[in-house]
Steps between C-alpha positions, in 0.01 A plus 500: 500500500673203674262226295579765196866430539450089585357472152740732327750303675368178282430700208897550515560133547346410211630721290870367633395179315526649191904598525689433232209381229323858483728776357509750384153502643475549881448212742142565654251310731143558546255331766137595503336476899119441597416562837832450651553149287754466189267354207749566260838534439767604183841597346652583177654147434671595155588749251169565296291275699207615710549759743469427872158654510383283227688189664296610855136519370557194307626269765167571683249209577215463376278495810673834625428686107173668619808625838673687194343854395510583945851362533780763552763450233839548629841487265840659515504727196264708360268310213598533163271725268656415159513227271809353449557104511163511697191693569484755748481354855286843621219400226505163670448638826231708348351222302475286866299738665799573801444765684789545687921481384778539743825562359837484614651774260447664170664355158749741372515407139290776280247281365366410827610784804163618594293362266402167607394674847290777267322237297456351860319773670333657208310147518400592861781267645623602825880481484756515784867520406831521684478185742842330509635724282788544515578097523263480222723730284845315653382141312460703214850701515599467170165553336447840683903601389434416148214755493598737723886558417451392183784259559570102601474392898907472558597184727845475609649137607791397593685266768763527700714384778495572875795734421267635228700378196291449184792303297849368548824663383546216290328375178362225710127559550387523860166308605321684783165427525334152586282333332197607664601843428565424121177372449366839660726653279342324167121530658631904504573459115206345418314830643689774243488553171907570441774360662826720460855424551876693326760363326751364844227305618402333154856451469600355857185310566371392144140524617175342390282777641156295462309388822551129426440410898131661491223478249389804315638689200863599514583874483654703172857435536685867481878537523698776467852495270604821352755401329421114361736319711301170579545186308228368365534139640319632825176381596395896466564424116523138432196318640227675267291711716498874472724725624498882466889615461520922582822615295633810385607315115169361345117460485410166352370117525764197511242195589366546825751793555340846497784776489373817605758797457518741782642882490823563708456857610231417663394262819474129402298407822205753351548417134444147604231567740330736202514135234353325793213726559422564158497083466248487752750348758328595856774335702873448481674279755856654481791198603820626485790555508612757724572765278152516333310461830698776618416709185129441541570621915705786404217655214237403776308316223427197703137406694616199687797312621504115594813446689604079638752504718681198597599530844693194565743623173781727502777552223678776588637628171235496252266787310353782703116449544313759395387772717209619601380896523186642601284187590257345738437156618168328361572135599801264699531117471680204569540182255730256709827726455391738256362827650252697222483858547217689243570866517313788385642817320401792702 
């Protein structure tokens, strides 16, 4: 079990390589073992590319092919059985004459839960399942929320002062975080598929919303404004790229400017949660301000909160931080000054 879990453990570090380049599909990592010796080794790169399994049996060497049908193939989530962008990884598996698959956990989405494992053993493959897995579901959080709740993986952000302030009193906008956290911050973008924000902090902080300080593809830009009140000279409107604007006036197309009309007798955190999942959005990163955080808290629709304190700031008046119910502590950090908190919603 302990050598089970030291190759899991590298199946999951792989698969880590893959953030931000894979969704919607899952981040997975495969390595395939002979006698105690890694011969091969594999991840899913990028969206509808080869699979990590396909990735692992490829990058072995020639002088260890003949190692390959009595290897033990490990990988993080269970083999895919369908065709989609590729061929099914299980008839790979099949087709190489393995005769043994560890996997971390089980894929939840319908055209695969069970069935990769089924072609598996129904080809006299011994299969072992559930090592690592619950960290092998936890790289995967949004992917197993889209499926399972039928909804987007919610990420709250926000910073905030020592005296847990997330904004001054005045219309001067407040810089928190350094710059080591910001580029965090944008690396964290780069990871979702929507990025959402309401009208105050459009309006206060005119924001770009893209993840210009990493590489990778910037998230759908979402902003809430009921009732039309932002000028269309900010960036959210102005620069060209899209931007989803939920309203309770009009559902149309101005440029790059998707209006989407939203029903006031009804919640507008689920309404917008509802387009997002139905848009095949597994992730939003929620960033502010207050109020909307608080909204996303106070319906309990949130998965994850990513809090930077700056400890060496205090402003004394200045906007309430959000706050917290019914959570757990998954991670603590420290970037010079700036303390990052990830919490958990219980």
């Amino acid at each position: 079990m302990v050598q089970q879990e030291k190759y899991m453990q590298r199946c999951i570090e792989l698969a880590l390589k893959g953030a931000g380049s894979v969704a919607p599909n899952p981040m997975v990592g495969s390595v395939l073992v002979h006698k105690d010796r890694i011969i091969g080794e594999g991840y899913h790169a990028v969206y509808g590319g080869p699979h990590a399994e396909v990735n692992c049996i490829n990058s072995v060497s020639p002088d260890d092919k003949a190692f390959v049908k009595d290897a033990t193939l490990y990988v993080s989530l269970e083999p895919c059985a369908h065709y989609g962008k590729t061929p099914p990884c299980a008839d790979l598996i099949v087709k190489n004459q393995i005769k043994h698959v560890v996997i971390g956990s089980t894929d939840p989405f319908d055209s695969v839960n069970g069935k990769g494992i089924h072609i598996l053993k129904e080809a006299g493959v011994k299969v072992e399942t559930g090592i690592l897995e619950l960290e092998c579901k936890r790289i995967n959080a949004s992917f197993f929320t889209f499926h399972q709740k039928k909804r987007p993986y919610i990420i709250l952000k926000w910073a905030q002062t020592a005296d847990a302030k997330i904004a001054s009193a005045s219309n001067e906008r407040l810089f928190i975080t350094n710059r080591m956290s910001n580029t965090m911050v944008h690396r964290w973008r780069s990871e979702v598929a929507a990025i959402l924000v309401g009208t105050n902090t459009a309006l206060k902080d005119n924001p770009i919303l893209n993840n210009r300080f990493w590489n990778g593809k910037s998230p759908k830009r979402l902003v809430i404004d009921l009732s039309l009140r932002l000028p269309t000279h900010l960036h959210l409107f102005s620069d060209g790229q899209p931007t989803i604007v939920f309203n309770y006036t009009k559902s149309e197309r101005i440029g790059a400017v998707q209006y989407e009309q939203v029903l006031s007798n009804q919640s507008v955190i689920a309404q917008v949660i509802e387009f997002c999942y139905l848009q095949n959005y597994h992730s939003i990163l929620v960033e502010g301000g207050a109020s909307i955080l608080q909204s996303f808290i106070n319906e309990s629709l949130w998965d994850e909160a990513r809090v930077l304190t700056n400890q060496s700031l205090s402003i004394r008046n200045g906007i309430d931080a959000p706050l917290l119910t019914q959570f757990k502590i998954e991670s603590n950090k420290k970037l010079l000054d700036d303390e990052i908190v990830i919490y958990l919603n219980k």
